[in-house]
PASEBA-1860 file (N, C-alpha, C; in nm, 3 decimals):
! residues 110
1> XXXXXXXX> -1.727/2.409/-0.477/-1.597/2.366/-0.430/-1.574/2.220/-0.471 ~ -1.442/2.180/-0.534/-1.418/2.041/-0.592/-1.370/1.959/-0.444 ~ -1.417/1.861/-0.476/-1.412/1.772/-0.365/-1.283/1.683/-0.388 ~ -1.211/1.635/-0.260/-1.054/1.576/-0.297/-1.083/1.432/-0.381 ~ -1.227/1.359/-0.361/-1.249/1.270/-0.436/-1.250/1.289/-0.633 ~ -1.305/1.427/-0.616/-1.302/1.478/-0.757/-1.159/1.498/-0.798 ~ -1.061/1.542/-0.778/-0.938/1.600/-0.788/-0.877/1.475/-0.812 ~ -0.860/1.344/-0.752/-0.811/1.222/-0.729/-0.840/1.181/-0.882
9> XXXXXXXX> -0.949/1.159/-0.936/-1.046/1.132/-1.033/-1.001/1.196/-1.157 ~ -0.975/1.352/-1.163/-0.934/1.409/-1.264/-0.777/1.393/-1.253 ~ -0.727/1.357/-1.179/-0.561/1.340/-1.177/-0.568/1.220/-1.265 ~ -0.594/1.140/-1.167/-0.605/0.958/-1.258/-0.636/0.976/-1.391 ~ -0.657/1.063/-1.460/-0.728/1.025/-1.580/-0.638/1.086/-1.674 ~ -0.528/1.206/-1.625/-0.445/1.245/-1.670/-0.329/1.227/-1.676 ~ -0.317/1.062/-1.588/-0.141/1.073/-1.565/-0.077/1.023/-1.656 ~ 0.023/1.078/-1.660/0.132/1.035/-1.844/0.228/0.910/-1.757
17> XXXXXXXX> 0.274/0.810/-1.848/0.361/0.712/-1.817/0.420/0.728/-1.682 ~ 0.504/0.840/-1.749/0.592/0.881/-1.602/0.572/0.870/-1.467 ~ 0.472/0.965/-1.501/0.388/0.957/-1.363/0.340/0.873/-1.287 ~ 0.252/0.789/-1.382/0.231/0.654/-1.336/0.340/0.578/-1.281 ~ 0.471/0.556/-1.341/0.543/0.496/-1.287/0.594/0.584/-1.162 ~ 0.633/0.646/-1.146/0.646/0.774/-0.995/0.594/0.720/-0.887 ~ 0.423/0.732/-0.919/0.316/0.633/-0.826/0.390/0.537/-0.778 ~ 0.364/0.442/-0.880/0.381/0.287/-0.834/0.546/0.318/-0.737
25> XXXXXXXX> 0.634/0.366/-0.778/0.812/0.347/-0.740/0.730/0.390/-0.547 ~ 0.635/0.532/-0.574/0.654/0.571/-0.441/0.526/0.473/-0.363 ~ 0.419/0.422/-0.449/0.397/0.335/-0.340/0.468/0.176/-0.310 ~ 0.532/0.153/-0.350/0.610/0.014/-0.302/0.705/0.082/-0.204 ~ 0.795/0.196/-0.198/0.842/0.224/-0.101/0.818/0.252/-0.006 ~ 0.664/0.318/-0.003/0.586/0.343/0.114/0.585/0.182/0.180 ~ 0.518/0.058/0.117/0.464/-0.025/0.182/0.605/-0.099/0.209 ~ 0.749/-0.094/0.151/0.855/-0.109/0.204/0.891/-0.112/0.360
33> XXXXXXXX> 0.864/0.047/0.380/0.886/0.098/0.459/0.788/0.063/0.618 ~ 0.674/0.050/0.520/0.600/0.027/0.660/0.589/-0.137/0.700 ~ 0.657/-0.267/0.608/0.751/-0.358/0.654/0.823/-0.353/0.717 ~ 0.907/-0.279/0.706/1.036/-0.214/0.793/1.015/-0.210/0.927 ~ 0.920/-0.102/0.936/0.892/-0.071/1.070/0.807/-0.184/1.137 ~ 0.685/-0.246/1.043/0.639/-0.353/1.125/0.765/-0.473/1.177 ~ 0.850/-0.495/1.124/0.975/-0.587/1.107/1.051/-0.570/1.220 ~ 1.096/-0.431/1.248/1.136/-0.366/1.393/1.044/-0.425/1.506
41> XXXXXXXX> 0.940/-0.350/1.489/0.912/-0.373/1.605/0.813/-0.494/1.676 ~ 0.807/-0.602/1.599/0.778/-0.718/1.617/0.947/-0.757/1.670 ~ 1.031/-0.758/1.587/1.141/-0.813/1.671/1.220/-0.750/1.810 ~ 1.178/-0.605/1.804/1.230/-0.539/1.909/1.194/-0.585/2.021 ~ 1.029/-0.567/2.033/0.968/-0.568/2.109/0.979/-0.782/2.167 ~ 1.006/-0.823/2.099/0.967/-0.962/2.089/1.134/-1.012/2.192 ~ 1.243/-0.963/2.120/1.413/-0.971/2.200/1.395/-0.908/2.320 ~ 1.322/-0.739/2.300/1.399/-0.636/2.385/1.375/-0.659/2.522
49> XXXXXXXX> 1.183/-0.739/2.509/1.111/-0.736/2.645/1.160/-0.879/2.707 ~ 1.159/-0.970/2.652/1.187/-1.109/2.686/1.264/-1.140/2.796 ~ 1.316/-1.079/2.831/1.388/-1.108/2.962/1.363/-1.023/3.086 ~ 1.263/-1.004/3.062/1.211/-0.869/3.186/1.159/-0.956/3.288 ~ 1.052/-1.049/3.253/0.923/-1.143/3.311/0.780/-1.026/3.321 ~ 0.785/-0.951/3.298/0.683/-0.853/3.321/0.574/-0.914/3.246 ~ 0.402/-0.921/3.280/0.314/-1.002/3.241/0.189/-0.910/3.274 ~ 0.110/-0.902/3.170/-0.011/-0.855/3.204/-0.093/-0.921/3.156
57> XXXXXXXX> -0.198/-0.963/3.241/-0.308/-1.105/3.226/-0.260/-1.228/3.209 ~ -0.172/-1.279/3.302/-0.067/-1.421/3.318/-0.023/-1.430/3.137 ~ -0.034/-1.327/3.023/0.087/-1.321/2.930/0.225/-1.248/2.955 ~ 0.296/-1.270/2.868/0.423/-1.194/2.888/0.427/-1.072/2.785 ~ 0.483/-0.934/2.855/0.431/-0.865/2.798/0.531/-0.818/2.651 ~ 0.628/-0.910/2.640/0.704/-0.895/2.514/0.590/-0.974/2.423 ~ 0.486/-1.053/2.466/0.465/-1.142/2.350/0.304/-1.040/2.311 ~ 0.228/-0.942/2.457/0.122/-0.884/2.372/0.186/-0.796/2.276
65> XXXXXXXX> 0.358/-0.753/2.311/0.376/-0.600/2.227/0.420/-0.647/2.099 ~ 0.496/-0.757/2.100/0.505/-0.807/1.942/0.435/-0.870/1.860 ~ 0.326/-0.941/1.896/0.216/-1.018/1.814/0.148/-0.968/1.840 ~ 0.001/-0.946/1.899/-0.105/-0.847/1.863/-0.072/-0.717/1.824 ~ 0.092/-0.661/1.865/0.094/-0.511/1.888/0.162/-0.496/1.740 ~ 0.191/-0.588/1.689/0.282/-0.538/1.535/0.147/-0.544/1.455 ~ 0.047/-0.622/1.467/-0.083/-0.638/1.393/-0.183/-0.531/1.395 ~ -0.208/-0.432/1.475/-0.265/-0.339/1.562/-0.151/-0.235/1.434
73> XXXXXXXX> -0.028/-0.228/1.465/0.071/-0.127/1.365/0.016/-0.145/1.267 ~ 0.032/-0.314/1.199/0.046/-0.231/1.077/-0.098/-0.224/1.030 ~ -0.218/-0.273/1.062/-0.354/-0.186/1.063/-0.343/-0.019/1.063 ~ -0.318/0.065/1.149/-0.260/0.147/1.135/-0.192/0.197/0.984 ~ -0.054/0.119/0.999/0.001/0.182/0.910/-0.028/0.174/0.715 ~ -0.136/0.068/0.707/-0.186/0.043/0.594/-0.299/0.154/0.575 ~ -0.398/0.181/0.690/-0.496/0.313/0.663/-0.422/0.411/0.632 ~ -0.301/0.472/0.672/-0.252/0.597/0.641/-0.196/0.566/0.524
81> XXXXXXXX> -0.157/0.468/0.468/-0.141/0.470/0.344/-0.216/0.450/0.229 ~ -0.314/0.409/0.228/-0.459/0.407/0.200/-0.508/0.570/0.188 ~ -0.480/0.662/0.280/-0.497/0.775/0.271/-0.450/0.887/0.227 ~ -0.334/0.864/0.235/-0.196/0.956/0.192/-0.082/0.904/0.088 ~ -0.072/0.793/0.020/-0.004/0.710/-0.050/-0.077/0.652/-0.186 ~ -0.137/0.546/-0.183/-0.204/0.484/-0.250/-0.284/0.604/-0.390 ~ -0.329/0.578/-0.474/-0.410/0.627/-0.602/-0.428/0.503/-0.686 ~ -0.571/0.554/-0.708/-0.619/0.417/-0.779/-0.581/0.490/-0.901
89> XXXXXXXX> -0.575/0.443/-1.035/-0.545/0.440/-1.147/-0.491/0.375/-1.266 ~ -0.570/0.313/-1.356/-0.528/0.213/-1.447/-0.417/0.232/-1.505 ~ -0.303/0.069/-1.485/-0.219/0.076/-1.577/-0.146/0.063/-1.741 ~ -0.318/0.067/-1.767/-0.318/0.074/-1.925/-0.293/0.218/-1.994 ~ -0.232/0.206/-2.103/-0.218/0.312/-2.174/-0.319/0.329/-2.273 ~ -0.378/0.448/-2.226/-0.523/0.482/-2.332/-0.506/0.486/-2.462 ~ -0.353/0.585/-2.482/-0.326/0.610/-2.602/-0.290/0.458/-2.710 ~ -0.189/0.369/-2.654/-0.156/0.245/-2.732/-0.278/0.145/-2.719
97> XXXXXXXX> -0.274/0.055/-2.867/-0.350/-0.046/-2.862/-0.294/-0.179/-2.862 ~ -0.387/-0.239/-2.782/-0.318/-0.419/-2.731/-0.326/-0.450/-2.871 ~ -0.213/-0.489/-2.913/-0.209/-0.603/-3.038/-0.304/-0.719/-3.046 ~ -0.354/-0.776/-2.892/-0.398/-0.897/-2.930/-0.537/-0.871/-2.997 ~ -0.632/-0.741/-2.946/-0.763/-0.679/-2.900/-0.782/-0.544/-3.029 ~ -0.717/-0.558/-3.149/-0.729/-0.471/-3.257/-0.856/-0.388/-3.214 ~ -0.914/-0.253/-3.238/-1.027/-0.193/-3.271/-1.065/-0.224/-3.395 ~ -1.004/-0.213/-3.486/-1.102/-0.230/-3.595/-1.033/-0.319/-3.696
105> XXXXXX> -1.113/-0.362/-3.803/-1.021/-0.499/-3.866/-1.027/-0.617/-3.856 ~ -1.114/-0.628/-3.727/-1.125/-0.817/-3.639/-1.194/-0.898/-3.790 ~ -1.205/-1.003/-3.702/-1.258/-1.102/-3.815/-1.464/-1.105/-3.826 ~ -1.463/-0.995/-3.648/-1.645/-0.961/-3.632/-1.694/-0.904/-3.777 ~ -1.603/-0.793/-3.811/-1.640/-0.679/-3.879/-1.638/-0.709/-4.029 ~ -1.588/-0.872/-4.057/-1.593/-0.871/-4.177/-1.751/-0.944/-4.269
END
């Protein structure tokens, strides 16, 4: 049975331009997104509670839910993307060669 590490491995090694770019478009939107939400709810939580006085351990409890609690998120929300988002895979093209880095021809070989 192929293991999802194997599958990951043989994908990466096959992806055409496109694809690659696909990746990258959908992971910046992922980590967009999970700005977003860290962004919310640091400020939600930070406006929404602030006028309550409600306090747990002589803090206020708008200030544990928006500063430790947006940090705590997006911990969170970086592992699941790490898990479900992310693919490692070089953005070099196997097929083209760097102009600067010739294979054959250098000035070694003469």
């Amino acid at each position: 049975m192929e293991s999802a590490r194997m599958r990951i491995q043989r994908k990466e090694s096959i992806m055409t331009r496109k694809e690659k770019e696909r990746q990258i478009r959908k992971e910046a939107k992922a980590t967009i997104t999970l700005f977003i939400i860290c962004f919310v709810w640091h400020v939600g939580f930070a406006y929404g509670l602030s006028g309550t006085g409600l306090q747990i351990g002589g803090l206020p409890l708008w200030w544990l839910l928006s500063t430790p609690g947006v940090f705590i998120v997006a911990i969170i929300g970086l592992a699941i993307l790490l898990k479900k988002v992310f693919i490692n895979f070089s953005l070099d093209d196997e097929t083209e060669e760097h102009p600067a880095f010739p294979e054959k021809g250098g000035r070694d070989e003469q």
